[in-house]
PyMOL Python script that loads the backbone (N, CA, C, O; Angstrom):
from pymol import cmd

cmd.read_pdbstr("""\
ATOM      1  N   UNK A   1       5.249   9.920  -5.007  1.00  0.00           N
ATOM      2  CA  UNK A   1       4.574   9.079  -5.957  1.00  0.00           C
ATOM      3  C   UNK A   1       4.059   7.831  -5.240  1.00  0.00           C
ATOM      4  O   UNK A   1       4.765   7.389  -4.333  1.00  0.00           O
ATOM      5  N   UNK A   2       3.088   7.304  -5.491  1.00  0.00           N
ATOM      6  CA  UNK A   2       2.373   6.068  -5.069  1.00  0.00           C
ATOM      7  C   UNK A   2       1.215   5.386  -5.843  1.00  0.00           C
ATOM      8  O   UNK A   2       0.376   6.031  -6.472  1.00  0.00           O
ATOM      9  N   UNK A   3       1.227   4.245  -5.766  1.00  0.00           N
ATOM     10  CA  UNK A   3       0.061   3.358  -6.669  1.00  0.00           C
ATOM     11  C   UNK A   3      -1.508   4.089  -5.628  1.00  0.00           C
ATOM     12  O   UNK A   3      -2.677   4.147  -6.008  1.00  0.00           O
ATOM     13  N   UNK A   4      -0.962   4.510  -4.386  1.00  0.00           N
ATOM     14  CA  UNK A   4      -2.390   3.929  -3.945  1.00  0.00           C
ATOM     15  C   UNK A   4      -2.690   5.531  -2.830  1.00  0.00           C
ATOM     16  O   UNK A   4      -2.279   5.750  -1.690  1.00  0.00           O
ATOM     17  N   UNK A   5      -3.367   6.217  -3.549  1.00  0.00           N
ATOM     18  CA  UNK A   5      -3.108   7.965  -2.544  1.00  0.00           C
ATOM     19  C   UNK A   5      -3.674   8.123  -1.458  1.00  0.00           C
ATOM     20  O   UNK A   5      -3.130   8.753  -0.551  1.00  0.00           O
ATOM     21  N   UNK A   6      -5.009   7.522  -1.328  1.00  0.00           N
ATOM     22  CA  UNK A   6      -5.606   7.355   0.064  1.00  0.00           C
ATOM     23  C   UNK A   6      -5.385   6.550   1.125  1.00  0.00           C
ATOM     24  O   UNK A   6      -5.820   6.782   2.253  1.00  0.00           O
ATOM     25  N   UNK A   7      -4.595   5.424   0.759  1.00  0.00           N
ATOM     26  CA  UNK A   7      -3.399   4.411   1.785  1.00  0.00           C
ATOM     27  C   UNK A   7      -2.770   5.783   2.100  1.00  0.00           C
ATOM     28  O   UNK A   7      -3.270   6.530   2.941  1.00  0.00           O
ATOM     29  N   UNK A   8      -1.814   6.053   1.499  1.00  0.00           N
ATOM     30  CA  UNK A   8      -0.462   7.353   1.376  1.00  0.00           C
ATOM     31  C   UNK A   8      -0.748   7.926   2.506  1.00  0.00           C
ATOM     32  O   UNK A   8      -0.135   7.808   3.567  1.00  0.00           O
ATOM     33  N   UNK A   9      -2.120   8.842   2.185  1.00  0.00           N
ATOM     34  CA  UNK A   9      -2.735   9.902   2.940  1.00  0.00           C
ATOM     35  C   UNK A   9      -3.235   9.376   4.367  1.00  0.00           C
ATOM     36  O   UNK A   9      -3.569  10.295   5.115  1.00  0.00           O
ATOM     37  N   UNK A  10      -3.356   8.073   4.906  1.00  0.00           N
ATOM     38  CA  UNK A  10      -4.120   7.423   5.791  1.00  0.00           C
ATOM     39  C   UNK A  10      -2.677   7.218   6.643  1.00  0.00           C
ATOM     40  O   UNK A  10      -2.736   7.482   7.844  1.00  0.00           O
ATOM     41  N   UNK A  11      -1.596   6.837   6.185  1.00  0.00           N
ATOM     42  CA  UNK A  11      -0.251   6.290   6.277  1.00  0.00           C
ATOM     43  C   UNK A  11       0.269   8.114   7.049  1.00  0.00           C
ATOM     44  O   UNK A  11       0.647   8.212   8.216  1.00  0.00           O
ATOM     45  N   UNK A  12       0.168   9.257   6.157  1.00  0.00           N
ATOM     46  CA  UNK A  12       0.569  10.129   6.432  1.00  0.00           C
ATOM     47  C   UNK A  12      -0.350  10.569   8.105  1.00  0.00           C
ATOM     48  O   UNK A  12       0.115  10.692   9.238  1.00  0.00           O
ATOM     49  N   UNK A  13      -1.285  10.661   7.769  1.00  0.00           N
ATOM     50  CA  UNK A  13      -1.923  11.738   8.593  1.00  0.00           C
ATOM     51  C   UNK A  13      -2.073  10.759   9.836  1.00  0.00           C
ATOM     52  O   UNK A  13      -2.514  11.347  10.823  1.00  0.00           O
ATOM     53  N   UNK A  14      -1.788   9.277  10.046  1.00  0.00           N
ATOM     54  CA  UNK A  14      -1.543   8.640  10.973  1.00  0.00           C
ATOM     55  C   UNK A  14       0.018   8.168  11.965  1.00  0.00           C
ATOM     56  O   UNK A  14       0.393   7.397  12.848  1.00  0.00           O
ATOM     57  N   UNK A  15       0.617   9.508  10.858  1.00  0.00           N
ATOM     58  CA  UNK A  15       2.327   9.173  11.642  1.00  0.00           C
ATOM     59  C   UNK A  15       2.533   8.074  11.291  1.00  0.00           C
ATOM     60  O   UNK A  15       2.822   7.498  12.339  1.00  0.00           O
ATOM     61  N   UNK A  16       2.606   7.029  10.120  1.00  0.00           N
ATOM     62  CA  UNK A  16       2.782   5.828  10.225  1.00  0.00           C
ATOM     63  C   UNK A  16       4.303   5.064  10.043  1.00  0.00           C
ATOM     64  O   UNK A  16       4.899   4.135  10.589  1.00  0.00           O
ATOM     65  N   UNK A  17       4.624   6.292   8.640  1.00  0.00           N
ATOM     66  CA  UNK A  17       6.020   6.472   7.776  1.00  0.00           C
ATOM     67  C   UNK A  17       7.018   7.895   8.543  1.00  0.00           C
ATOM     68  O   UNK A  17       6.722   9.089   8.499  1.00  0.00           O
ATOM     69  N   UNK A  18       8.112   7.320   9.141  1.00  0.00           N
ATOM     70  CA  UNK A  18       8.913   8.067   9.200  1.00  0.00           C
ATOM     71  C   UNK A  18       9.671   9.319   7.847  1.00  0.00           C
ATOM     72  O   UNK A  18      10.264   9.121   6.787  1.00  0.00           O
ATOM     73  N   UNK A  19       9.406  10.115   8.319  1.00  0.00           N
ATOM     74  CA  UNK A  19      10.511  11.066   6.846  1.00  0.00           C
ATOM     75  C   UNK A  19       9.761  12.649   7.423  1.00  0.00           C
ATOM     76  O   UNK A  19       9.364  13.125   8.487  1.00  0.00           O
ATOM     77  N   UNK A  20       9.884  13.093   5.847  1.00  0.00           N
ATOM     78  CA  UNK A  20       9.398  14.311   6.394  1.00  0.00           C
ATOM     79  C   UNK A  20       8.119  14.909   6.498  1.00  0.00           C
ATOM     80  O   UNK A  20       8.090  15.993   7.081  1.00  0.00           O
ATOM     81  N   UNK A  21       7.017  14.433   6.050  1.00  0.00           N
ATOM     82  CA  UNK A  21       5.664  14.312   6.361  1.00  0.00           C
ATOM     83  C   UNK A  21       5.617  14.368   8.318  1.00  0.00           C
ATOM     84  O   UNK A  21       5.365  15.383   8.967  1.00  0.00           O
ATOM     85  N   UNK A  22       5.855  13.339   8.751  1.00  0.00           N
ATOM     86  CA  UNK A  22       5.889  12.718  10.037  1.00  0.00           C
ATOM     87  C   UNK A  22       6.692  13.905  10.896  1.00  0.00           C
ATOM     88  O   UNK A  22       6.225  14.516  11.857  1.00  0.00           O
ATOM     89  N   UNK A  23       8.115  14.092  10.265  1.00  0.00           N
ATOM     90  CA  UNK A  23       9.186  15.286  10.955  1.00  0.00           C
ATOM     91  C   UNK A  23       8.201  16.786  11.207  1.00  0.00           C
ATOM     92  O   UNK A  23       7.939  17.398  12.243  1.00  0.00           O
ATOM     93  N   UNK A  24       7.774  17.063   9.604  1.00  0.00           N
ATOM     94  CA  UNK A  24       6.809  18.707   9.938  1.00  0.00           C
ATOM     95  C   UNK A  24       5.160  18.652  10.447  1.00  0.00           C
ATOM     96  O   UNK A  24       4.354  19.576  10.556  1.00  0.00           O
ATOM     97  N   UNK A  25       4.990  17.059  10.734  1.00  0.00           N
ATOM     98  CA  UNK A  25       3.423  17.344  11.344  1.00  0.00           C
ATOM     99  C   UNK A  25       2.534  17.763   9.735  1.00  0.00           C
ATOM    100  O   UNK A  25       1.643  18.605   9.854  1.00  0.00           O
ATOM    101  N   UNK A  26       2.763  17.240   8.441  1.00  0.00           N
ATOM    102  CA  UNK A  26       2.175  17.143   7.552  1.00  0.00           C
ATOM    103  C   UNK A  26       1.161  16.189   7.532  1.00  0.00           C
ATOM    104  O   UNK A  26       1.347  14.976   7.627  1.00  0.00           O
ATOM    105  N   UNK A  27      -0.059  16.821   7.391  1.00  0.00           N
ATOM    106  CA  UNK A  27      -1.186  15.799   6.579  1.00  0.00           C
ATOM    107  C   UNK A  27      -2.015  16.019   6.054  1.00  0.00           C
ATOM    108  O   UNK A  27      -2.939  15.208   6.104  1.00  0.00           O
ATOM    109  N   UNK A  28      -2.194  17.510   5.072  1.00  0.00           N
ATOM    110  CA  UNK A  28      -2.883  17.987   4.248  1.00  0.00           C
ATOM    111  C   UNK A  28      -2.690  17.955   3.165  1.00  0.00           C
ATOM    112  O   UNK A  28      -1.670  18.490   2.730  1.00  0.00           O
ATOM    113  N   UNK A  29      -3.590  17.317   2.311  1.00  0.00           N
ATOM    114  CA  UNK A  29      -2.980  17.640   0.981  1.00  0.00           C
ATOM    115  C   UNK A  29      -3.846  18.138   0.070  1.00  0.00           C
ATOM    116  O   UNK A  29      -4.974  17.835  -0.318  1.00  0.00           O
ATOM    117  N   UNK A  30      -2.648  19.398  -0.302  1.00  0.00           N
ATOM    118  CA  UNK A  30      -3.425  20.226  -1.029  1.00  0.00           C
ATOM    119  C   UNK A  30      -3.364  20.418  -2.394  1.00  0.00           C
ATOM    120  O   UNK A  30      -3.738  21.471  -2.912  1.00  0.00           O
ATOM    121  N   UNK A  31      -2.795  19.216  -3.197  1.00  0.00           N
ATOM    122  CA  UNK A  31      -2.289  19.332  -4.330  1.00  0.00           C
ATOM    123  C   UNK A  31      -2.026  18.026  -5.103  1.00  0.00           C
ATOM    124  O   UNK A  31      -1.075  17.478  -4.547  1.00  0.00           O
ATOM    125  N   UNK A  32      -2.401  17.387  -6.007  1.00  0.00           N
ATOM    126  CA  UNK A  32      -1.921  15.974  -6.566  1.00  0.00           C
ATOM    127  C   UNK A  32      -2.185  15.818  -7.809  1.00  0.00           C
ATOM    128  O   UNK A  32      -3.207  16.265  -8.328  1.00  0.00           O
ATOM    129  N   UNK A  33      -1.243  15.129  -8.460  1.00  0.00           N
ATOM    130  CA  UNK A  33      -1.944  14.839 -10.200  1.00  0.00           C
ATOM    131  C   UNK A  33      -1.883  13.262 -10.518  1.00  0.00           C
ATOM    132  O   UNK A  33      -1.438  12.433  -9.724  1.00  0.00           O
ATOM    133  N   UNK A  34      -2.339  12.999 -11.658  1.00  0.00           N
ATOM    134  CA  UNK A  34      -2.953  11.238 -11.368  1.00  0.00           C
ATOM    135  C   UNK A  34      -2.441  11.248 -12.711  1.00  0.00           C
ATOM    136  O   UNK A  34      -2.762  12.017 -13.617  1.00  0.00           O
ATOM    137  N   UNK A  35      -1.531  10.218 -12.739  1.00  0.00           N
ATOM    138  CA  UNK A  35      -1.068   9.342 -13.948  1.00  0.00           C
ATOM    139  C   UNK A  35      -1.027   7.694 -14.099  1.00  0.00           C
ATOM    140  O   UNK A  35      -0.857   6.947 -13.136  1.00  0.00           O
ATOM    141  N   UNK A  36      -1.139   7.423 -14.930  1.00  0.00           N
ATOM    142  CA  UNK A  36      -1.386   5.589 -15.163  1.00  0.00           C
ATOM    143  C   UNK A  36       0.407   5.185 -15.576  1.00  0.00           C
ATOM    144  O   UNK A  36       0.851   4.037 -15.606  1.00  0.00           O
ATOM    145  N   UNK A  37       1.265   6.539 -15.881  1.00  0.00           N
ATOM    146  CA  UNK A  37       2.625   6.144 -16.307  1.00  0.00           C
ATOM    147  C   UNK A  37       3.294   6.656 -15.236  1.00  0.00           C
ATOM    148  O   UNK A  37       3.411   7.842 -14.926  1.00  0.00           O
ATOM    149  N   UNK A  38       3.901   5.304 -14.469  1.00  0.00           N
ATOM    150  CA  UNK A  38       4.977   5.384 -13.453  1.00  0.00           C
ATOM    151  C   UNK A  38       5.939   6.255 -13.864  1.00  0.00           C
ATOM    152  O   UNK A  38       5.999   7.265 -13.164  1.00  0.00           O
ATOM    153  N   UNK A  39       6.924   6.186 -15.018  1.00  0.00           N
ATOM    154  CA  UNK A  39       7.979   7.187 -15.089  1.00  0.00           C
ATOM    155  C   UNK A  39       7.176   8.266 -15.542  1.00  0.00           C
ATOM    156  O   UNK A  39       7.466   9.142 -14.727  1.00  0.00           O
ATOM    157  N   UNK A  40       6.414   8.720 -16.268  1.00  0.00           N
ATOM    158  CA  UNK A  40       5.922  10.017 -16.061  1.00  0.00           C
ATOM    159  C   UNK A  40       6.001  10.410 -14.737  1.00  0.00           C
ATOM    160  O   UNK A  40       6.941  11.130 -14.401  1.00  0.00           O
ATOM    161  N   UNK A  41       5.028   9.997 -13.786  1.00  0.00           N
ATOM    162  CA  UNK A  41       4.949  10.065 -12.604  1.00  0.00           C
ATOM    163  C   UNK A  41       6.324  10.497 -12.118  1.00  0.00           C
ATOM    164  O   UNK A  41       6.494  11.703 -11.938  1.00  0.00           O
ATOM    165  N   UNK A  42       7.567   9.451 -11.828  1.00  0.00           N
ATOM    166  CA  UNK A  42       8.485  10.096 -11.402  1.00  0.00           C
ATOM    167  C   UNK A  42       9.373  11.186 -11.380  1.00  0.00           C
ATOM    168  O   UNK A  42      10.116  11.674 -10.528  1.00  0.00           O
ATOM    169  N   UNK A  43       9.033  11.487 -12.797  1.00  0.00           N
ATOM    170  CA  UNK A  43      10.064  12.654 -13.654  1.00  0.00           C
ATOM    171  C   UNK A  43       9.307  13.904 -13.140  1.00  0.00           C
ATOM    172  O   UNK A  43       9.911  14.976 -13.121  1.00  0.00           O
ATOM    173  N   UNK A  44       7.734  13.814 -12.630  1.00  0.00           N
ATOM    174  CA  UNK A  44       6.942  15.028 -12.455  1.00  0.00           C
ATOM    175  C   UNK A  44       7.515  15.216 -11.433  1.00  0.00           C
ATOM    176  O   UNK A  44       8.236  16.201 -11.275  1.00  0.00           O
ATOM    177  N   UNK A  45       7.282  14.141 -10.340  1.00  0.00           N
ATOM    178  CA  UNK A  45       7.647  14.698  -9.426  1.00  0.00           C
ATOM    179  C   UNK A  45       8.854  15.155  -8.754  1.00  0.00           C
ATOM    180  O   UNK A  45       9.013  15.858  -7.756  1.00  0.00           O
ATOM    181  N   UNK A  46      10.119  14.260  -9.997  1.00  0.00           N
ATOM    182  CA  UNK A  46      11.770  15.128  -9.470  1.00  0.00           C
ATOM    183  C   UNK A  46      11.244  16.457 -10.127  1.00  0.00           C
ATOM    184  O   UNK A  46      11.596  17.512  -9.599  1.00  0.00           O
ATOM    185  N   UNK A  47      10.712  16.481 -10.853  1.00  0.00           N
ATOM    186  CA  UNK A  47      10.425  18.339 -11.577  1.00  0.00           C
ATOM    187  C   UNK A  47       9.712  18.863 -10.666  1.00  0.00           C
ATOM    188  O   UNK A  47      10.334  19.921 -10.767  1.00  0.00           O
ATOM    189  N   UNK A  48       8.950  19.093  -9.841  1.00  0.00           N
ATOM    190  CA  UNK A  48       8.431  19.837  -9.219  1.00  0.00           C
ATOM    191  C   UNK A  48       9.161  20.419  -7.728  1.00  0.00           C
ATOM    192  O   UNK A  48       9.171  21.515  -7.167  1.00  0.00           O
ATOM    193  N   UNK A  49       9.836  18.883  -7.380  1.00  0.00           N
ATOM    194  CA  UNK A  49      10.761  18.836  -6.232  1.00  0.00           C
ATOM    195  C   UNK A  49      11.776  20.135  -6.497  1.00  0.00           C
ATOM    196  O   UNK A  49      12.139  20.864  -5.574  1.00  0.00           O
ATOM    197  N   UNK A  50      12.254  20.357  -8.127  1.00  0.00           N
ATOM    198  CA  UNK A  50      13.767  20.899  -7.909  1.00  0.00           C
ATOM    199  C   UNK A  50      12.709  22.628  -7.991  1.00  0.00           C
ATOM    200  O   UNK A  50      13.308  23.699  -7.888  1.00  0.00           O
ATOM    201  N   UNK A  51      11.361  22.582  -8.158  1.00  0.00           N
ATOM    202  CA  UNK A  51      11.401  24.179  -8.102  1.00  0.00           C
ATOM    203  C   UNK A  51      11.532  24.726  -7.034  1.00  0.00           C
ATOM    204  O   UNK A  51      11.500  24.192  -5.925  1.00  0.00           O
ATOM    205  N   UNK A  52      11.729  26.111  -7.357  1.00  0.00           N
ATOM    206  CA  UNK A  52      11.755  27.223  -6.105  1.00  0.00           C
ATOM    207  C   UNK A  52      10.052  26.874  -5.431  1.00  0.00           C
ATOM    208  O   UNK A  52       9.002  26.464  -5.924  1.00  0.00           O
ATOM    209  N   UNK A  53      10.491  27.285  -4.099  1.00  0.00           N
ATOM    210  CA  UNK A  53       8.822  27.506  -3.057  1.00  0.00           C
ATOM    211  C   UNK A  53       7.763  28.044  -3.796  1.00  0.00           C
ATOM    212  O   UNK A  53       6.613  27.648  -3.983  1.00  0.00           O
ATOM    213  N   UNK A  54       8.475  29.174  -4.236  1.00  0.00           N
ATOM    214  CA  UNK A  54       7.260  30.353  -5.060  1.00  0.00           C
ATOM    215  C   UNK A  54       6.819  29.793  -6.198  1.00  0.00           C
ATOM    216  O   UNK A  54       5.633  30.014  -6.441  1.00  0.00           O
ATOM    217  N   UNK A  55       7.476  29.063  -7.056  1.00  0.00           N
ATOM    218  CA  UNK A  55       6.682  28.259  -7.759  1.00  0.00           C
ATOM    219  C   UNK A  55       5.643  27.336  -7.556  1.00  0.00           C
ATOM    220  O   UNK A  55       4.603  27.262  -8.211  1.00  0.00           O
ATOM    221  N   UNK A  56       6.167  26.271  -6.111  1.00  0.00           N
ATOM    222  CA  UNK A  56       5.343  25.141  -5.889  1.00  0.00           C
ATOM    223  C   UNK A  56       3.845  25.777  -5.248  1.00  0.00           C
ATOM    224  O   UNK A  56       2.715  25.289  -5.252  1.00  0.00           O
ATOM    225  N   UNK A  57       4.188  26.633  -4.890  1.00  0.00           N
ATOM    226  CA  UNK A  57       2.412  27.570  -4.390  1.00  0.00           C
ATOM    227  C   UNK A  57       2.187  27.831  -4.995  1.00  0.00           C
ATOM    228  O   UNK A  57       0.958  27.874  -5.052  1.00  0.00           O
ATOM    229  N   UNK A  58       2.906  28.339  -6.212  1.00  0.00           N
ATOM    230  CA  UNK A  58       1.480  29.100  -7.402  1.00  0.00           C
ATOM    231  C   UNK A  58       1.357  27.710  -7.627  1.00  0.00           C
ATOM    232  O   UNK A  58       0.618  27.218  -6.775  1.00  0.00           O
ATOM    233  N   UNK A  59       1.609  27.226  -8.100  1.00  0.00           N
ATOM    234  CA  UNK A  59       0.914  25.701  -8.634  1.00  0.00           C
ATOM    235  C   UNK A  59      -0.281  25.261  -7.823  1.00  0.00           C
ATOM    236  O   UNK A  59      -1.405  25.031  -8.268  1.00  0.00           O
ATOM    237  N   UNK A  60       0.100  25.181  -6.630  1.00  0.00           N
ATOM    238  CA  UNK A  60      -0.704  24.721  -5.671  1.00  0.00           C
ATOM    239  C   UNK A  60      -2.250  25.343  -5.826  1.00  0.00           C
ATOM    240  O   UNK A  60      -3.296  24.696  -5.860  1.00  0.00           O
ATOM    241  N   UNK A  61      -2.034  27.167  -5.930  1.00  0.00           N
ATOM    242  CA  UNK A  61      -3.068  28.094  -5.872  1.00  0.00           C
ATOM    243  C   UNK A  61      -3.374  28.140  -7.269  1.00  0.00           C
ATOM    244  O   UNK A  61      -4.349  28.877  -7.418  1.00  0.00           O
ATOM    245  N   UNK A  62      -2.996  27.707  -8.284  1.00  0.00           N
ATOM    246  CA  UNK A  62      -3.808  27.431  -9.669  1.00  0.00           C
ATOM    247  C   UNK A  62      -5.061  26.841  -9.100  1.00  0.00           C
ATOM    248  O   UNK A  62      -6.110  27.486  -9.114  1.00  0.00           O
ATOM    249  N   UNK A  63      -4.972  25.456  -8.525  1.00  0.00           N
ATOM    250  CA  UNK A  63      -6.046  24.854  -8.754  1.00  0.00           C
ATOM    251  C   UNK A  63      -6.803  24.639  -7.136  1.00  0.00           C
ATOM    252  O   UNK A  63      -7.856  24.033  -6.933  1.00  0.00           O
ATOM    253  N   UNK A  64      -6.036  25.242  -6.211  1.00  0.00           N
ATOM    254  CA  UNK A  64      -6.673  24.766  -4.861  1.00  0.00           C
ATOM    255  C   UNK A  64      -6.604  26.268  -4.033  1.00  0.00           C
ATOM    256  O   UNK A  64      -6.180  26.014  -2.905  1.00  0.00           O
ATOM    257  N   UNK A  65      -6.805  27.407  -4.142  1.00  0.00           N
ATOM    258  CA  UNK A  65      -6.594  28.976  -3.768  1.00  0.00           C
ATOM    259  C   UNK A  65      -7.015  29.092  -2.854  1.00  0.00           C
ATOM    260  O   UNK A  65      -7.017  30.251  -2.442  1.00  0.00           O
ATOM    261  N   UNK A  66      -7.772  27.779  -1.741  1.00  0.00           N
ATOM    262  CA  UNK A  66      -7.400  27.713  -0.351  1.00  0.00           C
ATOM    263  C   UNK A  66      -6.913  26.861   0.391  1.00  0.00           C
ATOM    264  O   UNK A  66      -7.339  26.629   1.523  1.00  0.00           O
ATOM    265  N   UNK A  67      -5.875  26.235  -0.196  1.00  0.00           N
ATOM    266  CA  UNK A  67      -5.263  25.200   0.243  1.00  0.00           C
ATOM    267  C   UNK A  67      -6.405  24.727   1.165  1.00  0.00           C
ATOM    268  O   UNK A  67      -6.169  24.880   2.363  1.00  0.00           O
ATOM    269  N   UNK A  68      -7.401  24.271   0.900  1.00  0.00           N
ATOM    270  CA  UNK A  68      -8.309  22.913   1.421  1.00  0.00           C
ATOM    271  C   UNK A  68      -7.283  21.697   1.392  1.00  0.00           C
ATOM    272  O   UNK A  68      -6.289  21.443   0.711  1.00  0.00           O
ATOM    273  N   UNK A  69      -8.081  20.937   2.617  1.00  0.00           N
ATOM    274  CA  UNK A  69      -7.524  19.183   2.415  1.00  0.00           C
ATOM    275  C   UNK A  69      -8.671  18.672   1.245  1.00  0.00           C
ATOM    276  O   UNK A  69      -9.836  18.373   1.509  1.00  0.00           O
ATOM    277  N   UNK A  70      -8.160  18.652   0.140  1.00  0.00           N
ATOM    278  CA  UNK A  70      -8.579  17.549  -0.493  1.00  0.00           C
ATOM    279  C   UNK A  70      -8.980  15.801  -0.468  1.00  0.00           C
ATOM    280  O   UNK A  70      -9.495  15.058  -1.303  1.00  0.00           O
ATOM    281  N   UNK A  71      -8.490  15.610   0.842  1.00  0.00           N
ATOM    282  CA  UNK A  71      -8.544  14.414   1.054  1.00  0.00           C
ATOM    283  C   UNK A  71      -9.731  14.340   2.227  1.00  0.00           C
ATOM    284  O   UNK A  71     -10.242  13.237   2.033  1.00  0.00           O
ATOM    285  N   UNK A  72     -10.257  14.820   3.081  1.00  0.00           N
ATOM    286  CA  UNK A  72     -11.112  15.003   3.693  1.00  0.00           C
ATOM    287  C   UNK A  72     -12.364  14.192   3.907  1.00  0.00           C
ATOM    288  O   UNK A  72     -12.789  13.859   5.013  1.00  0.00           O
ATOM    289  N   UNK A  73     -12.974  13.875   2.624  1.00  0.00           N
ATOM    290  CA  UNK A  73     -13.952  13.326   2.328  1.00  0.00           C
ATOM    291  C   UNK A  73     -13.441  11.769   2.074  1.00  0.00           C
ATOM    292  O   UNK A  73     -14.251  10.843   2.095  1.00  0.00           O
ATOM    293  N   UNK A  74     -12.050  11.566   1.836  1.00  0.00           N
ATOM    294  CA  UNK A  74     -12.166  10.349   1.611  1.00  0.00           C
ATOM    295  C   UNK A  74     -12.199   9.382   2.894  1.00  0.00           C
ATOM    296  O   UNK A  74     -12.360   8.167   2.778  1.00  0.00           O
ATOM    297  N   UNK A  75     -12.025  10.064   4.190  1.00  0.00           N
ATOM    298  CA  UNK A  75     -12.071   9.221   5.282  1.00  0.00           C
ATOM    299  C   UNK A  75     -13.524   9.455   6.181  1.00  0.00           C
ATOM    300  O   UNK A  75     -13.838   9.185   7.340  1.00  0.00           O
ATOM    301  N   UNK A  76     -14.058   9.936   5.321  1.00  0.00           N
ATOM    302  CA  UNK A  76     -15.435  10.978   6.151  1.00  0.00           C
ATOM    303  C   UNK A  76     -15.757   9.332   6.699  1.00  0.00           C
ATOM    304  O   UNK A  76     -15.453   9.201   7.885  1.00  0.00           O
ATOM    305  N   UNK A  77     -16.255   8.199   6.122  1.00  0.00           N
ATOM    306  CA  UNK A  77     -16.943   6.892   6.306  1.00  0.00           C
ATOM    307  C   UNK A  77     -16.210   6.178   7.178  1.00  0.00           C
ATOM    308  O   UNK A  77     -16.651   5.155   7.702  1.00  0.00           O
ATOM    309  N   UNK A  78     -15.100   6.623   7.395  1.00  0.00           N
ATOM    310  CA  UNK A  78     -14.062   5.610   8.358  1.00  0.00           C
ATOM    311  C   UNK A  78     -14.128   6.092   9.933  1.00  0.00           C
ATOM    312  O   UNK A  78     -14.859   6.921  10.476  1.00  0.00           O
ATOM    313  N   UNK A  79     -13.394   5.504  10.299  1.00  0.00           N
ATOM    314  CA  UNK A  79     -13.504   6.080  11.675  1.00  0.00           C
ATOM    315  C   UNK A  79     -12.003   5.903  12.537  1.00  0.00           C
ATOM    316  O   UNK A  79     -11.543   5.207  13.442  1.00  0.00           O
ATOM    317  N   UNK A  80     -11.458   7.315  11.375  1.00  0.00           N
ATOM    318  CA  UNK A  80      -9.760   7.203  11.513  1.00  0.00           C
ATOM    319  C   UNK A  80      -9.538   8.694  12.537  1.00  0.00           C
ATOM    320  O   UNK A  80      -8.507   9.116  13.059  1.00  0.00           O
ATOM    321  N   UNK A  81     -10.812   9.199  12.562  1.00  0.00           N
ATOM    322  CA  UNK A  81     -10.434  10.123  13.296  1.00  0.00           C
ATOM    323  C   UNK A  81      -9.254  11.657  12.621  1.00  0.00           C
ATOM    324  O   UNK A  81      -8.633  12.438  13.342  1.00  0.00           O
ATOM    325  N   UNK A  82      -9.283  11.651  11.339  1.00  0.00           N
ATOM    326  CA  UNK A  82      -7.963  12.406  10.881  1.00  0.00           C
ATOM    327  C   UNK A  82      -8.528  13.660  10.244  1.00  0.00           C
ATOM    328  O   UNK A  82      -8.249  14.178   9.163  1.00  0.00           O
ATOM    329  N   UNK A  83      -9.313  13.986  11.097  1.00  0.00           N
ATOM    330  CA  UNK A  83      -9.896  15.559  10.782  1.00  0.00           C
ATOM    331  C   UNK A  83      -8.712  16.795  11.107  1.00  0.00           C
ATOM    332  O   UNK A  83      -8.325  16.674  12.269  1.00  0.00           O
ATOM    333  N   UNK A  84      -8.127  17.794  10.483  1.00  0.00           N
ATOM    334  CA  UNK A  84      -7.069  18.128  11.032  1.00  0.00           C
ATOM    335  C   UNK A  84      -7.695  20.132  10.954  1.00  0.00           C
ATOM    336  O   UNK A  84      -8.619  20.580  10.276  1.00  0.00           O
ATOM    337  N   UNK A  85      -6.940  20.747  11.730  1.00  0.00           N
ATOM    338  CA  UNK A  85      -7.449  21.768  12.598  1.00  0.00           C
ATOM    339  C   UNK A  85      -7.081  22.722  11.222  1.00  0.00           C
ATOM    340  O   UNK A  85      -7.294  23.935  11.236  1.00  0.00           O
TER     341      UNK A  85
END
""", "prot")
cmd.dss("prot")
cmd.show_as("cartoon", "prot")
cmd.util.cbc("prot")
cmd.orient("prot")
């Protein structure tokens, strides 16, 4: 969860934050939902955390069925260099 997803994503895909993003070489993201209610927000995301794998991919492949980076375009203007293979 975060106020601010393209910091997050800039933070991630730059190694910035230690955890597990940084540990598995994560910086695609292929999946996100946008709420204005913080505890909504949190409760989604302990709910999604406690499913099985096979759940969190179909979810994923509902709405993204090639796991594209969605985020891609938001650094196209920058010059962060975080094009990923």
């Amino acid at each position: 969860m975060t106020n601010d997803l393209e910091r997050r994503l800039y933070e991630h895909k730059q190694k910035v934050i230690p955890g597990f993003a940084k540990r598995y070489n994560l910086s695609k993201l292929v999946y996100f939902e946008d709420t204005a209610d913080v505890k909504q927000a949190i409760a989604r995301e302990k709910q999604i955390k406690s499913w099985l794998r096979k759940k969190k991919i179909a979810l994923i492949e509902s709405t993204n069925p090639k796991w594209d980076d969605l985020s891609l375009d938001w650094f196209a203007e920058r010059d962060f260099s975080l094009r990923s293979e």
